[in-house]
N, CA and C of each residue as an Amber inpcrd file, in Angstrom:
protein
   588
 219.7130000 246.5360000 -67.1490000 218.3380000 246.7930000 -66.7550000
 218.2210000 248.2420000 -66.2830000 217.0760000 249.1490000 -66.6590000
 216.9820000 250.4640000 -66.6010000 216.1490000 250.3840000 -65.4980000
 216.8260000 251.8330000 -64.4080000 215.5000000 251.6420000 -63.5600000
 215.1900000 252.9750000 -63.2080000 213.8950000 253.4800000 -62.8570000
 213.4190000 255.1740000 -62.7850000 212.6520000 254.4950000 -61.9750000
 213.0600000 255.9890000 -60.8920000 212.5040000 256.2240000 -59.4440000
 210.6850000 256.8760000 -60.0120000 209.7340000 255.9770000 -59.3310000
 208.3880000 256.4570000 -59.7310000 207.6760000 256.6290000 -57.7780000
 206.6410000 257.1370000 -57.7510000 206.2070000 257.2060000 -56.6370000
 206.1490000 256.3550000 -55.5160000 206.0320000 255.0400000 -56.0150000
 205.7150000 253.9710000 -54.9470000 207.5670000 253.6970000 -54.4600000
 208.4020000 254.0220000 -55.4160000 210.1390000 254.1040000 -54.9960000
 210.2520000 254.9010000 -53.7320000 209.6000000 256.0100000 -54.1070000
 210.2230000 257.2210000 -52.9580000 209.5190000 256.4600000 -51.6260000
 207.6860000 255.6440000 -52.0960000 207.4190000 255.7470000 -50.5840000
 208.3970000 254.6530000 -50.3470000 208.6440000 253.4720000 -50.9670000
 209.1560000 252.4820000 -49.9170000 210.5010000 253.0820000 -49.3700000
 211.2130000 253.5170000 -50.0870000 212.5360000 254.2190000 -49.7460000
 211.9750000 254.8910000 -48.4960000 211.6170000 256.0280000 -48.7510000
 211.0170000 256.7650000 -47.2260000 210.3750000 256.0920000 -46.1560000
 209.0800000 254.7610000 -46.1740000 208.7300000 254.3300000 -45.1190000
 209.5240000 253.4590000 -44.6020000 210.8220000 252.6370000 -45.4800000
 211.8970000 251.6900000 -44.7610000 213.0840000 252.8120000 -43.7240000
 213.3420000 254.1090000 -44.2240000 214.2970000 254.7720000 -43.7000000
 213.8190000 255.1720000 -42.5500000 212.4640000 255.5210000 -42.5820000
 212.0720000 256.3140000 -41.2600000 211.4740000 254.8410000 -40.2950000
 211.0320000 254.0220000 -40.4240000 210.6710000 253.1530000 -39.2610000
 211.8320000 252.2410000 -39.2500000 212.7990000 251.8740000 -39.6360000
 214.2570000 251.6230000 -39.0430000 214.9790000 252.3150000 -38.5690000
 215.0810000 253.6230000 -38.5940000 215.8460000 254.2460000 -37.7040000
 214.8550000 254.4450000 -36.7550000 213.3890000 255.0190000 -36.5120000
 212.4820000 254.8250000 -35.4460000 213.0320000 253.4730000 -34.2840000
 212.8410000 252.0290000 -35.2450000 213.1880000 250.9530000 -34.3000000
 214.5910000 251.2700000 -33.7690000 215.2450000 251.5860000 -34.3050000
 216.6340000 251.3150000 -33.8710000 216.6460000 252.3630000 -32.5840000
 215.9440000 253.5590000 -32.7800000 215.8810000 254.0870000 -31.2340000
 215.1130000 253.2590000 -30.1980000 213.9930000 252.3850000 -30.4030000
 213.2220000 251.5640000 -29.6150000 213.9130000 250.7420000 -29.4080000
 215.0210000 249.5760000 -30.2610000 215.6010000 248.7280000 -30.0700000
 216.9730000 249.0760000 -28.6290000 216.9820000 250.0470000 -28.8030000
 217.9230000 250.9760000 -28.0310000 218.1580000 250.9270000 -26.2470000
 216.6140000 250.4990000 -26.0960000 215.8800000 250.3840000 -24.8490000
 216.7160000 249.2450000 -24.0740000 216.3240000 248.6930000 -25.0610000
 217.3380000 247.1610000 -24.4420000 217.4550000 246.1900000 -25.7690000
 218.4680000 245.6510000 -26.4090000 218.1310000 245.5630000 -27.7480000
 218.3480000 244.4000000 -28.1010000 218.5610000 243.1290000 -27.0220000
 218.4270000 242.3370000 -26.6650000 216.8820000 241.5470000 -26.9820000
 216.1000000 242.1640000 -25.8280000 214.6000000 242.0070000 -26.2400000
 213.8290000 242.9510000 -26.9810000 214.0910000 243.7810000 -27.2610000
 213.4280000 244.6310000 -28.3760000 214.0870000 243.7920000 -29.5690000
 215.2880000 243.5030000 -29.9810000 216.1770000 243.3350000 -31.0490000
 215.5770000 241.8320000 -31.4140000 215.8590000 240.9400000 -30.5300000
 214.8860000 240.0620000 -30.5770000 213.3700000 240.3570000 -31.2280000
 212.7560000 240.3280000 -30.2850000 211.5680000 241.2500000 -31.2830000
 211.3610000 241.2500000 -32.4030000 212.3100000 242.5840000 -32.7540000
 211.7780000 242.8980000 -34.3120000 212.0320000 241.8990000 -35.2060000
 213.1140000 240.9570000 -34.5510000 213.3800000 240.0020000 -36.1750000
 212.6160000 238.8990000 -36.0640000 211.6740000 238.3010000 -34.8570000
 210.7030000 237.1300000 -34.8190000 209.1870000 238.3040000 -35.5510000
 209.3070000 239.4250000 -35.3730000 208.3000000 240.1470000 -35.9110000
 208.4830000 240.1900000 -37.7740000 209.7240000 240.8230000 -37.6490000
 210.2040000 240.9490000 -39.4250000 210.3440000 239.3050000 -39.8880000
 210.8600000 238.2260000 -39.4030000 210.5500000 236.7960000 -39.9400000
 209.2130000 236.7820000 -40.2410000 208.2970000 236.7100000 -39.2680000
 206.6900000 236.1830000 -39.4790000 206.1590000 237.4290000 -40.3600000
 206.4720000 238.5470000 -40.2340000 205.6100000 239.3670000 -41.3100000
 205.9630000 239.3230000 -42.9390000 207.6350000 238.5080000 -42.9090000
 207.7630000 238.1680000 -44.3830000 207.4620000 236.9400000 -44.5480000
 207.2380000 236.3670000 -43.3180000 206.7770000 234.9660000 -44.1090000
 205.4740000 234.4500000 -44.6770000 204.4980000 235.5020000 -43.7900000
 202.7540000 234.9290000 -44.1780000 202.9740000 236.3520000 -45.4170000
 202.9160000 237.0340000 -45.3880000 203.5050000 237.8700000 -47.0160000
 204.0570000 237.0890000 -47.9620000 204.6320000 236.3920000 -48.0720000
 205.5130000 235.2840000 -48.7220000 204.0860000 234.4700000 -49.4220000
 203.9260000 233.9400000 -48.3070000 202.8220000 232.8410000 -48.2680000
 201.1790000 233.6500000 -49.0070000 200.9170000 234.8060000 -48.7790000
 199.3630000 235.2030000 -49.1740000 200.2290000 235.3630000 -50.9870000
 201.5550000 236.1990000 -50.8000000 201.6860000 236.2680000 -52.2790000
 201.8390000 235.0640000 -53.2020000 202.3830000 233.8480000 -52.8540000
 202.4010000 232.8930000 -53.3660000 200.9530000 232.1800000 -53.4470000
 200.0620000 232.2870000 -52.6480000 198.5690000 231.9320000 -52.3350000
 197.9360000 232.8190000 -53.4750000 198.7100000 233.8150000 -54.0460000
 198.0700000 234.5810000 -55.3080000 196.6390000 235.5180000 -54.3830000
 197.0000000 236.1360000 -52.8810000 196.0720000 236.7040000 -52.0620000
 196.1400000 238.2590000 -53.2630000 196.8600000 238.6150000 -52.8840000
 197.7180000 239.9170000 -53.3800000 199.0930000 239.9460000 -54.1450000
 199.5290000 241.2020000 -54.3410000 200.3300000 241.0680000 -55.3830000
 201.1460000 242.6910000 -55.0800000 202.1690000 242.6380000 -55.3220000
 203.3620000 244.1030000 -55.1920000 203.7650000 244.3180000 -56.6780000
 202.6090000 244.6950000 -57.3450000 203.7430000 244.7520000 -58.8550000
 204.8910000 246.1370000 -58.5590000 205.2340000 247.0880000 -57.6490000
 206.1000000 247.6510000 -57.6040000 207.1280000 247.5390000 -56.3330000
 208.3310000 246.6580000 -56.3710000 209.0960000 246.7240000 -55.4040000
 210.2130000 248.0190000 -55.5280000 211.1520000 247.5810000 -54.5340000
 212.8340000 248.0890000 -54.6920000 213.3740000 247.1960000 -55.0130000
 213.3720000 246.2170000 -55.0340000 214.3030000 244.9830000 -55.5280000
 213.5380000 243.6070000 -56.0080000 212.7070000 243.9920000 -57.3960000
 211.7550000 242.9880000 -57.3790000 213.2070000 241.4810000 -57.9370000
 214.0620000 241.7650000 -58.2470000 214.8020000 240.4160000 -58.5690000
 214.6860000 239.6050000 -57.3610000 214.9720000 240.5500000 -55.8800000
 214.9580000 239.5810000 -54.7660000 214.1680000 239.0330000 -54.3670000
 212.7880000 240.0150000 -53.8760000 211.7580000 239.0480000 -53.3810000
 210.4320000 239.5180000 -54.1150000 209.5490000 238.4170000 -54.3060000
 207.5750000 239.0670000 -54.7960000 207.2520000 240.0120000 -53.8350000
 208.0940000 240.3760000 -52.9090000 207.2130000 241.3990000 -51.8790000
 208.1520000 242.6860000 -51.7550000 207.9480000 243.9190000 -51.0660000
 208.6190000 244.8200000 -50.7840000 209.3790000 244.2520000 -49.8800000
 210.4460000 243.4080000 -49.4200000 211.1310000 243.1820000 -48.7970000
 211.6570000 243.9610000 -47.8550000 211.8460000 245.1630000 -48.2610000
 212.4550000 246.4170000 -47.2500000 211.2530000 246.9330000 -46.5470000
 210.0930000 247.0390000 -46.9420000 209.1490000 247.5260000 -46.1350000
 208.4770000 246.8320000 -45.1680000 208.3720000 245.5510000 -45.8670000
 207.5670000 244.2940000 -45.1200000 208.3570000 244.2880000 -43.4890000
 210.1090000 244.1810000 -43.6530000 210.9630000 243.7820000 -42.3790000
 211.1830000 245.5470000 -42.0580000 210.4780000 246.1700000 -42.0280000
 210.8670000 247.0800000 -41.4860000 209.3210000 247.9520000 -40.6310000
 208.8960000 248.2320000 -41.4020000 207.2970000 248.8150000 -41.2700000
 206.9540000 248.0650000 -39.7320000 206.4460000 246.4310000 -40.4930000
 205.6510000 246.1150000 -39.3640000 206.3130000 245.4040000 -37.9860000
 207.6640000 245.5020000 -37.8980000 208.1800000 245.0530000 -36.7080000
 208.4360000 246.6200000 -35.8100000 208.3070000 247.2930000 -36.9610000
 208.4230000 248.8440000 -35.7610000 207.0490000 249.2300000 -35.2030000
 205.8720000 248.6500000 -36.2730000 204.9290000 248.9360000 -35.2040000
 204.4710000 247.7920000 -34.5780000 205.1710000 246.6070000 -34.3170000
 205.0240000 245.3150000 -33.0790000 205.7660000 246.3070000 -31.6050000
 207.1150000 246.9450000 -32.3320000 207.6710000 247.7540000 -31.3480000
 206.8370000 248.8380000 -30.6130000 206.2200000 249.0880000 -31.2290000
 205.5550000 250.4460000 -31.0470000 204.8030000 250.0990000 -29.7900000
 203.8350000 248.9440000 -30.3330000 202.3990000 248.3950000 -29.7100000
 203.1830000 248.1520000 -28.5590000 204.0590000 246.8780000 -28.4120000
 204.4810000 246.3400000 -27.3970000 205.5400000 247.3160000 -26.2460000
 205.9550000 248.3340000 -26.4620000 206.6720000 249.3710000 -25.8160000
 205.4220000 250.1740000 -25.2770000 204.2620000 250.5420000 -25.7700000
 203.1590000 251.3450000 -25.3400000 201.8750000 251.0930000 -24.6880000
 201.7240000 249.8760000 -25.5240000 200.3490000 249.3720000 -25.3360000
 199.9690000 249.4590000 -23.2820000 199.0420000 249.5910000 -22.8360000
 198.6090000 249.6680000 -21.9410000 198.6700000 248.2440000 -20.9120000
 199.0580000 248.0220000 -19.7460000 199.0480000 246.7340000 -19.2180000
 197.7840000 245.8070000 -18.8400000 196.7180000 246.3210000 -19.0810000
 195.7920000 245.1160000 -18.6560000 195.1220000 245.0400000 -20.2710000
 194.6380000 244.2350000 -20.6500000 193.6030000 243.8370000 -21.9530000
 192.7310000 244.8960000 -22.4260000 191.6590000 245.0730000 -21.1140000
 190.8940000 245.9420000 -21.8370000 191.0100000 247.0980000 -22.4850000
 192.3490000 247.6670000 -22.0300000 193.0140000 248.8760000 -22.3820000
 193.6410000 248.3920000 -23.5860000 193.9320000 247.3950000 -23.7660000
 195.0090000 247.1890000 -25.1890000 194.2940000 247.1000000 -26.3650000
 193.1910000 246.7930000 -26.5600000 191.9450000 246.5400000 -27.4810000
 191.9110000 247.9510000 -27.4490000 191.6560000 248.9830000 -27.0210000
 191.2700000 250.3950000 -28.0740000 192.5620000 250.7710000 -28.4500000
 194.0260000 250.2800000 -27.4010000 195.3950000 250.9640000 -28.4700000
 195.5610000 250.3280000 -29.8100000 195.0710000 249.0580000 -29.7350000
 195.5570000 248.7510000 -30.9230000 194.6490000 248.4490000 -32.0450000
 193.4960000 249.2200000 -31.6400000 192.5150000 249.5580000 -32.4610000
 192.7690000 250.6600000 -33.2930000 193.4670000 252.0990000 -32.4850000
 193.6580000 252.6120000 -32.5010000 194.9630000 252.5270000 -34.2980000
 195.8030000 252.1110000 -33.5050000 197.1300000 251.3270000 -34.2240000
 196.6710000 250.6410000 -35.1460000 195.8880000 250.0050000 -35.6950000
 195.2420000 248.7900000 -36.9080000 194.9580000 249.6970000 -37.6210000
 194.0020000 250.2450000 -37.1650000 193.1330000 251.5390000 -37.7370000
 193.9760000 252.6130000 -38.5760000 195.2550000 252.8630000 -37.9440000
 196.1880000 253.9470000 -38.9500000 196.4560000 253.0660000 -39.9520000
 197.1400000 251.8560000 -39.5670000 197.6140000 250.9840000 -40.8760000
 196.9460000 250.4630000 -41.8770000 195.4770000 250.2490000 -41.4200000
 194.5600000 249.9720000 -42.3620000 194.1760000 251.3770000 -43.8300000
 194.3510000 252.8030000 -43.2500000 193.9940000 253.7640000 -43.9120000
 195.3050000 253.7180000 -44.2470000 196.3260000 253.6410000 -44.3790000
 198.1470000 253.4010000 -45.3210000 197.2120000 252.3100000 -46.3090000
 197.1850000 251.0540000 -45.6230000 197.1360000 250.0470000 -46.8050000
 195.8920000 250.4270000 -47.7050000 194.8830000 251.2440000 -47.2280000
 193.5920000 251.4980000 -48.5050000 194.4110000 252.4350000 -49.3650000
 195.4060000 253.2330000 -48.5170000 195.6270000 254.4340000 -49.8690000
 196.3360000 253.7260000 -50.6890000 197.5170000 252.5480000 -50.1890000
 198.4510000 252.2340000 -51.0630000 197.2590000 251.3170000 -52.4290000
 197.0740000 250.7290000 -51.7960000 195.7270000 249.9100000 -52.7750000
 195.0220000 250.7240000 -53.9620000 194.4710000 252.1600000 -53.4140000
 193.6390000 252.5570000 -54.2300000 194.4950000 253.4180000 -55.0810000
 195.5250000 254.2990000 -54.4670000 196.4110000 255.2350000 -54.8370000
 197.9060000 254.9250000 -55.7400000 198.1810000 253.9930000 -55.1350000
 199.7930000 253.6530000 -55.8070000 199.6150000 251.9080000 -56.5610000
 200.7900000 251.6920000 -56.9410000 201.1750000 250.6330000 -57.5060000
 201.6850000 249.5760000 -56.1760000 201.2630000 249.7540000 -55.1770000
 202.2550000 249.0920000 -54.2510000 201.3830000 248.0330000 -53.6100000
 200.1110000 248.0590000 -53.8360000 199.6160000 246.5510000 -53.9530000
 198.2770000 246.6060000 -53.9290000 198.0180000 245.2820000 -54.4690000
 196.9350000 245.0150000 -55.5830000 196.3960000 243.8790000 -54.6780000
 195.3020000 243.7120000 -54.1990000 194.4430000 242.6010000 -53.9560000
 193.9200000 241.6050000 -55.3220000 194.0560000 240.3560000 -55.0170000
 193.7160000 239.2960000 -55.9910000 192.7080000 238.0230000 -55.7700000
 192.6420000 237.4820000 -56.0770000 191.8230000 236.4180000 -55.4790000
 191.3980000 236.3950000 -54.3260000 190.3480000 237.1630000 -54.2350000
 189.3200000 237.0780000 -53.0530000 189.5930000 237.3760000 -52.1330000
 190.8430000 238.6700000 -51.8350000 191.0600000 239.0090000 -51.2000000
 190.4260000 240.6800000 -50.9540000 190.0880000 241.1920000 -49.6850000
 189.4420000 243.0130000 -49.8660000 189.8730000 243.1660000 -48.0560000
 189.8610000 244.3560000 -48.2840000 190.1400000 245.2510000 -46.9930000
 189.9460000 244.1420000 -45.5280000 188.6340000 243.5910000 -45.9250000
 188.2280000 242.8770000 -44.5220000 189.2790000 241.8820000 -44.0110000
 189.5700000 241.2270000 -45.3230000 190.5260000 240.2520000 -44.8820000
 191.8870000 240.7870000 -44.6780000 192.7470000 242.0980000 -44.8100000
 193.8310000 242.1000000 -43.9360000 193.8190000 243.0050000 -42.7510000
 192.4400000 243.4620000 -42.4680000 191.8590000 244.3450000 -41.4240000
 191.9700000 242.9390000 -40.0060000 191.5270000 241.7540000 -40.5790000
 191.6550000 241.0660000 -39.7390000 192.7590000 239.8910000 -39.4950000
 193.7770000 240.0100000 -40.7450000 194.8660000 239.4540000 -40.3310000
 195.9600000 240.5810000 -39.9730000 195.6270000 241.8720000 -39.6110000
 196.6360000 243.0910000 -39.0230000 196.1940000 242.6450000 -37.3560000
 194.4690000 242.4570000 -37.4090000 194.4550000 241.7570000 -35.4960000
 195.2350000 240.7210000 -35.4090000 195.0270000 239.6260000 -35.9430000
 195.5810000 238.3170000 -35.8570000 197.3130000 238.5710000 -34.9170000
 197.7150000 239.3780000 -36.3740000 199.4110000 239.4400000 -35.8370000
 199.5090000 240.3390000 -34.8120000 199.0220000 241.5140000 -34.7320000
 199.3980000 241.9650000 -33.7700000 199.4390000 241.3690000 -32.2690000
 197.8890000 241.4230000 -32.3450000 197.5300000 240.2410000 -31.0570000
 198.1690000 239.2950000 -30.6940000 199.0160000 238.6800000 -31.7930000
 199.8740000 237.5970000 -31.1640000 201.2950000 238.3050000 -30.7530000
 201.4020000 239.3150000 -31.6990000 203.1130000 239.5520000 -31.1160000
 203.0890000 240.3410000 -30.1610000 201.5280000 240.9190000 -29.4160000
 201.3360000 241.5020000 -28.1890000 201.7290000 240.1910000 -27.1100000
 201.1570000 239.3190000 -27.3040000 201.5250000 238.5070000 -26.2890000
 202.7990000 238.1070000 -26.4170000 203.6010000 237.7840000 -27.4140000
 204.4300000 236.9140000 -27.8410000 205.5880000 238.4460000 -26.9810000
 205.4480000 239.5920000 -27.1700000 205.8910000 240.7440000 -26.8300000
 206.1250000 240.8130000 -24.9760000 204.8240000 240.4300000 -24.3750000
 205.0740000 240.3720000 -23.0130000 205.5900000 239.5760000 -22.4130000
 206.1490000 238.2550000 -23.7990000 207.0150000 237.4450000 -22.6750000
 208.2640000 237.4680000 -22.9220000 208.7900000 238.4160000 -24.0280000
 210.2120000 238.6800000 -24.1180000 210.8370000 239.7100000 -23.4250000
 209.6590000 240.9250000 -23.6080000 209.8150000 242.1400000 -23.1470000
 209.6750000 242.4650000 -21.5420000 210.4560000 242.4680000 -20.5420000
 210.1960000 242.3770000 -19.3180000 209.7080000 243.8070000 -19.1590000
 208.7790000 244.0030000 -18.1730000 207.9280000 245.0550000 -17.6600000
 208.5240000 246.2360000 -17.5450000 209.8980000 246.2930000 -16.9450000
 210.4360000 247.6650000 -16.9010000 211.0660000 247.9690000 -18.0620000
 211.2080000 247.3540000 -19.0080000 211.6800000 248.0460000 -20.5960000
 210.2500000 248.5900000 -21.4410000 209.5530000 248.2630000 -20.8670000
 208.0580000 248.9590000 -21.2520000 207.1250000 250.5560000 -20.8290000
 207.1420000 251.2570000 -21.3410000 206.5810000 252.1640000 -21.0940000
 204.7450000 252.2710000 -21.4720000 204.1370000 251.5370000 -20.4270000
 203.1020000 251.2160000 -21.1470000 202.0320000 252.6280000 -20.3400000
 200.9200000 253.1180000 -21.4170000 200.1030000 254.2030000 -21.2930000
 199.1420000 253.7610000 -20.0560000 199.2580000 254.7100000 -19.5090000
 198.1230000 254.4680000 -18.4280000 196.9100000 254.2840000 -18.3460000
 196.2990000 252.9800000 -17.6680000 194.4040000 253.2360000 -17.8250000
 193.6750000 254.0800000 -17.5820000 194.2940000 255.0860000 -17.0820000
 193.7670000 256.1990000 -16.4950000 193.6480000 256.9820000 -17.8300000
 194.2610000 257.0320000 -18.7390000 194.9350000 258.2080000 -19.5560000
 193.2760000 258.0590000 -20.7120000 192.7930000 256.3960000 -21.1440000
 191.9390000 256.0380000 -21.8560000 190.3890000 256.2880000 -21.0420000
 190.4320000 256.8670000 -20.1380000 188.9810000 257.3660000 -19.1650000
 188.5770000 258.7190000 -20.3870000 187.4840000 258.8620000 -20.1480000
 186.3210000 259.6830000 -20.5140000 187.0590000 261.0900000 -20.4650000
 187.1610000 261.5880000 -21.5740000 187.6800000 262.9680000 -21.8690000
 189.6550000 263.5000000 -21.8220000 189.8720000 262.1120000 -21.1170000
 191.6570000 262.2570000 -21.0890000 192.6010000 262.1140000 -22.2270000
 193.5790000 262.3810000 -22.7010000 194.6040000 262.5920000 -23.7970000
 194.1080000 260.6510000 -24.5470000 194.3420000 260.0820000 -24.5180000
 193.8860000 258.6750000 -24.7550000 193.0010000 258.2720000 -25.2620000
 191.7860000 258.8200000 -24.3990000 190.4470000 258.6490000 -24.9360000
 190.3910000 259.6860000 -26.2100000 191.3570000 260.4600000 -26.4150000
 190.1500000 261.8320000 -26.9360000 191.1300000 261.7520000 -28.7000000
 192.6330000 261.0430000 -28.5860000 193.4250000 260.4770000 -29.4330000
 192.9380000 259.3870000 -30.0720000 192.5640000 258.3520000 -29.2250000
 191.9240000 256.7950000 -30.1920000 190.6060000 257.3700000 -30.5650000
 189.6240000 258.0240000 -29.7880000 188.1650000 258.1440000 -30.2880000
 188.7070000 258.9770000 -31.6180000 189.4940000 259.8230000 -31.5890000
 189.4980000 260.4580000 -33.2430000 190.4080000 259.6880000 -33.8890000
 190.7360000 259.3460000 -34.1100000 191.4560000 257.9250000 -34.9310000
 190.9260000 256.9830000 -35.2340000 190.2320000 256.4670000 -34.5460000
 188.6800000 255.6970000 -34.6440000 187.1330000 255.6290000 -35.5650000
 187.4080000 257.1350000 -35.3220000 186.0170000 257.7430000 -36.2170000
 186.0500000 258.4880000 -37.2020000 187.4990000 258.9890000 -37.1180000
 187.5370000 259.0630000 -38.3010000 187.8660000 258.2410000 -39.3580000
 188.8240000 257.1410000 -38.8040000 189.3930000 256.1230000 -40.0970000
 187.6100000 255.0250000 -40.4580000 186.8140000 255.3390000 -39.5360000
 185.4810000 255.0160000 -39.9920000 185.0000000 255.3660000 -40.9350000
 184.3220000 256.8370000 -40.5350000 184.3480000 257.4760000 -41.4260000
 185.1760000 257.4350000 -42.6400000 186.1870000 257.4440000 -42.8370000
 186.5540000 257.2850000 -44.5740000 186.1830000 255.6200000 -45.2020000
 186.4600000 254.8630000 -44.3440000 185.8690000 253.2830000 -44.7720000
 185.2210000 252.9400000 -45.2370000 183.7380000 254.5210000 -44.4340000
 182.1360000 254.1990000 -44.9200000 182.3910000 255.0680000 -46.3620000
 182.8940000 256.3140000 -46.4180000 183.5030000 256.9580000 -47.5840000
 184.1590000 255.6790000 -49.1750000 184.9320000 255.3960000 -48.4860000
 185.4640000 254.7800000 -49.6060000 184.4800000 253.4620000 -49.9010000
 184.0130000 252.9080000 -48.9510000 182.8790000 251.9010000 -49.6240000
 181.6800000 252.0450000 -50.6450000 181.3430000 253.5930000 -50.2600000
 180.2560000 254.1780000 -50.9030000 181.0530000 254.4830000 -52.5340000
 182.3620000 254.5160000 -52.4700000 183.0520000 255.2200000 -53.7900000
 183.5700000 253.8090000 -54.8760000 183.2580000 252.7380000 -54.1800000
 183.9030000 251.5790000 -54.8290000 182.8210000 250.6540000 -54.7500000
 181.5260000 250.9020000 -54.2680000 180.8380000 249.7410000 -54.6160000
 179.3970000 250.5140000 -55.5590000 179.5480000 251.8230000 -55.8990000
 179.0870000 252.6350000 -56.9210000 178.9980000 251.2720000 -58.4000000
């Protein structure tokens, strides 16, 4: 079997290398409960992946190892347990503060998954599936492995951002509001370019 490196190769190659060695410095913390973590994170993110691809939601016609799995396997267990790590190492300690970080956080991953969609071979929506619906199963999981996060992760292995920091004009506020409005802004952009 012949195989040539095409674009969607380099990204998965590149986004599995750089957010596993990322985790592995987070896991580092204590790696016990971080380590933990990532693999109840990397289980459940290959398993409802598993499940939407078999549900015929979506589709990966370009893996690294399509003999092994229908999904990017290397990206799926790697990507999104580093940013469960991410959220849950940062995220802010009371609620109301955690709703704009990980708005914030959805919001980057959502503008990855439109480019990969519109731009590369690396996945294809199918049956009735569009942006909305993994805009709101990226809340779903996170939200749960936020909680699922504060009861593994004890408080002092956490470096969580201050409420102070998300006030009116501070590093926080002035980071999510442009991350925010702008990944809006292109949403309203790309809606206007695809429903032409």
């Amino acid at each position: 079997m012949e195989f040539s490196w095409s674009k969607e190769h380099v990204l998965l190659s590149v986004i599995s290398l750089i957010t596993l060695t990322a985790s592995v410095l987070l896991i580092r913390k204590n790696w016990r409960q971080y380590g933990l973590l990532y693999l109840l994170s990397a289980f459940a993110g290959a398993a409802i992946c598993q499940l939407f691809v078999e549900l015929k939601f979506y589709s990966y016609p370009v893996r690294l190892f399509p003999g092994l799995s229908v999904m990017p396997i290397t990206a799926i267990t790697t990507f999104f347990p580093f940013y469960v790590l991410i959220g849950v190492r940062f995220s802010p300690r009371r609620w109301p503060w955690k709703i704009p970080f990980y708005w914030g956080l959805i919001h980057l991953g959502m503008l990855a998954e439109t480019y990969a969609v519109n731009k590369t071979n690396l996945i294809r929506y199918d049956f009735k599936w569009d942006t909305w619906d993994s805009y709101t199963w990226w809340w779903i999981f996170f939200l749960i492995f936020e909680w699922i996060g504060g009861r593994i992760v004890s408080p002092e292995n956490r470096n969580p951002i201050a409420a102070k920091s998300f006030y009116y004009g501070r590093w926080a506020w002035a980071v999510f509001h442009f991350i925010v409005i702008v990944t809006i802004f292109l949403a309203g952009y790309y809606l206007g370019l695809t429903s032409k």
